[in-house]
N, C-alpha and C positions, 0 to 999 in steps of 0.2 A: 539470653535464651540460647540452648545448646542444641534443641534438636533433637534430644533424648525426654529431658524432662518436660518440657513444652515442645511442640510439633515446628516451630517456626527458631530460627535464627537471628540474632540483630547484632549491630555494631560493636568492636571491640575496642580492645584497648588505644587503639589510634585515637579514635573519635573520643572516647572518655577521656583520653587527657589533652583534647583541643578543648573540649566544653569543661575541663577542670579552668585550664588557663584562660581560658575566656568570660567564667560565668559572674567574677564576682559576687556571686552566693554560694554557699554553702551545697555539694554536690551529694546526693545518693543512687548509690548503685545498689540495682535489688537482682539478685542473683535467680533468675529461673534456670536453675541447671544442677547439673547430679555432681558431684564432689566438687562442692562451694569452695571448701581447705583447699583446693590448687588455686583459686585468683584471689584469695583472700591478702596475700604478701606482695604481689601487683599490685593491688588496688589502695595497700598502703604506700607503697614507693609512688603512685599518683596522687598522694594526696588526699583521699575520696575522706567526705566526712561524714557519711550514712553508708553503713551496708546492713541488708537483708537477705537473707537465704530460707528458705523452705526446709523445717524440721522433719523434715521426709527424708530428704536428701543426704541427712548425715548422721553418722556411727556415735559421735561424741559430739552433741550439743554444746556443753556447757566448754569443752575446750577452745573449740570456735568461736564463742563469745567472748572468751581469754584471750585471743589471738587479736582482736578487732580491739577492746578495751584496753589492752594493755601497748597500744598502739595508736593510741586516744582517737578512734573513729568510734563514731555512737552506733552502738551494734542492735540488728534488731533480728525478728525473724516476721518471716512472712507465711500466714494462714488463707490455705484454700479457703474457699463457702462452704465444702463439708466438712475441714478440718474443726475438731473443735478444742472453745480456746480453751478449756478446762487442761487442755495436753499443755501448756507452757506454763502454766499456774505453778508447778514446781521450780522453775526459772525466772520468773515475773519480775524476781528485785535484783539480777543481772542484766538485764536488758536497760537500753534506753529508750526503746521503741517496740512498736508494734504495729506491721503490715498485716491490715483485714483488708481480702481480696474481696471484691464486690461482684464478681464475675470471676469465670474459671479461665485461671491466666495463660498469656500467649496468641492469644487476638486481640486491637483494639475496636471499637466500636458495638460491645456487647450490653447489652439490657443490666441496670442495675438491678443485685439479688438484694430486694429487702430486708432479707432475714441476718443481713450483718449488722441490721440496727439493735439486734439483740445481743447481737456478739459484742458489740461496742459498750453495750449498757454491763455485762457481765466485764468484761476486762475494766472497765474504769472504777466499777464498785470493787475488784478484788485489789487493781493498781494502789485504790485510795490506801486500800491497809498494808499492803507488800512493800509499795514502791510507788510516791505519790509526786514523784517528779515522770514519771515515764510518758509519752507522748504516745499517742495514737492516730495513726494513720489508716486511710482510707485509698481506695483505689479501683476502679470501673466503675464505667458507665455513673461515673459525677458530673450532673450537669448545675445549672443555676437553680433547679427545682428541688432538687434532695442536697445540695451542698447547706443548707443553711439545717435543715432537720440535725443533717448529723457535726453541726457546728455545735450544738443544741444540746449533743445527747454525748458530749465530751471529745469529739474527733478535733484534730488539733492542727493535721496536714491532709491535705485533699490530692490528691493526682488525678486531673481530668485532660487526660489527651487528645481524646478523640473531640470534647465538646471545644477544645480550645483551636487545635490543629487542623480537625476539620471543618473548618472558618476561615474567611480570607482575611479577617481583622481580630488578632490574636489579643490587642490590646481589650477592646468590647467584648471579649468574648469572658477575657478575665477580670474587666472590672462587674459585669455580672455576677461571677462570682462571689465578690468581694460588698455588693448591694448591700447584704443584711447582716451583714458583719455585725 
């Protein structure tokens, strides 16, 4: 987060490459900020194996997705709730991913928008014919209540911060999650 594109600021490059070197899984960094193409060659010298950035925020989409893939990090882009997905459909079999915000990004602990369950259902039925490896991802206000709906309805990665973080026992808070697997 930069401060421009979303209202708030978060951790840089220090911290991403202690939780590269530490995480033993596989790491992504989702870009809230306005000219993504300046940390996209950082974030490959750390390693990073997911990036997202916001189709708003850049002049040449499809070159940025070049930059990320041909640097073997799985390139994604990330969609406000009003962004719609029908805008990346012309790019859909470039990608390896896709971030559906679930909430308008840059706060955690915001009400999940239900209406990305439709968003979800339209990207997986266009993925099927485009690009039927592409992963889908979700994000805000995921708790243990809507995680399994949109397990359901083709989401493949969850980010629930607020319901895991905001708990003093991160471990129960994620095997809930993981219930109805």
């Amino acid at each position: 987060m930069d401060g421009h594109f979303v209202p708030n600021l978060s951790f840089g490059y220090p911290i991403i490459e202690k939780v590269k070197k530490t995480a033993g899984i596989p790491v992504e960094v989702h870009l809230m900020v306005t000219n993504p193409e300046n940390y996209l060659l950082k974030l490959v010298a750390l390693g990073i194996d997911y990036v997202s950035f916001h189709p708003e925020t850049v002049y040449h989409l499809p070159r940025q997705i070049m930059v990320l893939r041909d640097n073997n990090i799985k390139a994604g882009v990330a969609l406000n709730p009003a962004t719609p997905v029908e805008s990346i459909f012309p790019i859909l079999a470039d990608l390896d991913f896709v971030l559906l915000m679930s909430v308008n990004p840059g706060f955690g602990g915001q009400k999940f928008l239900p209406l990305v369950l439709d968003k979800v259902r339209k990207v997986k039925k266009y993925s099927l014919e485009r690009n039927p490896s592409l992963e889908i991802e979700v994000d805000g206000g995921i708790n243990n209540l809507n995680s399994e709906q949109l397990r359901n309805n083709g989401v493949d990665i969850i980010v629930a911060g607020t319901y895991i973080f905001g708990h003093d026992d991160y471990k129960m808070q994620i095997e809930s999650l993981k219930e109805n697997s």
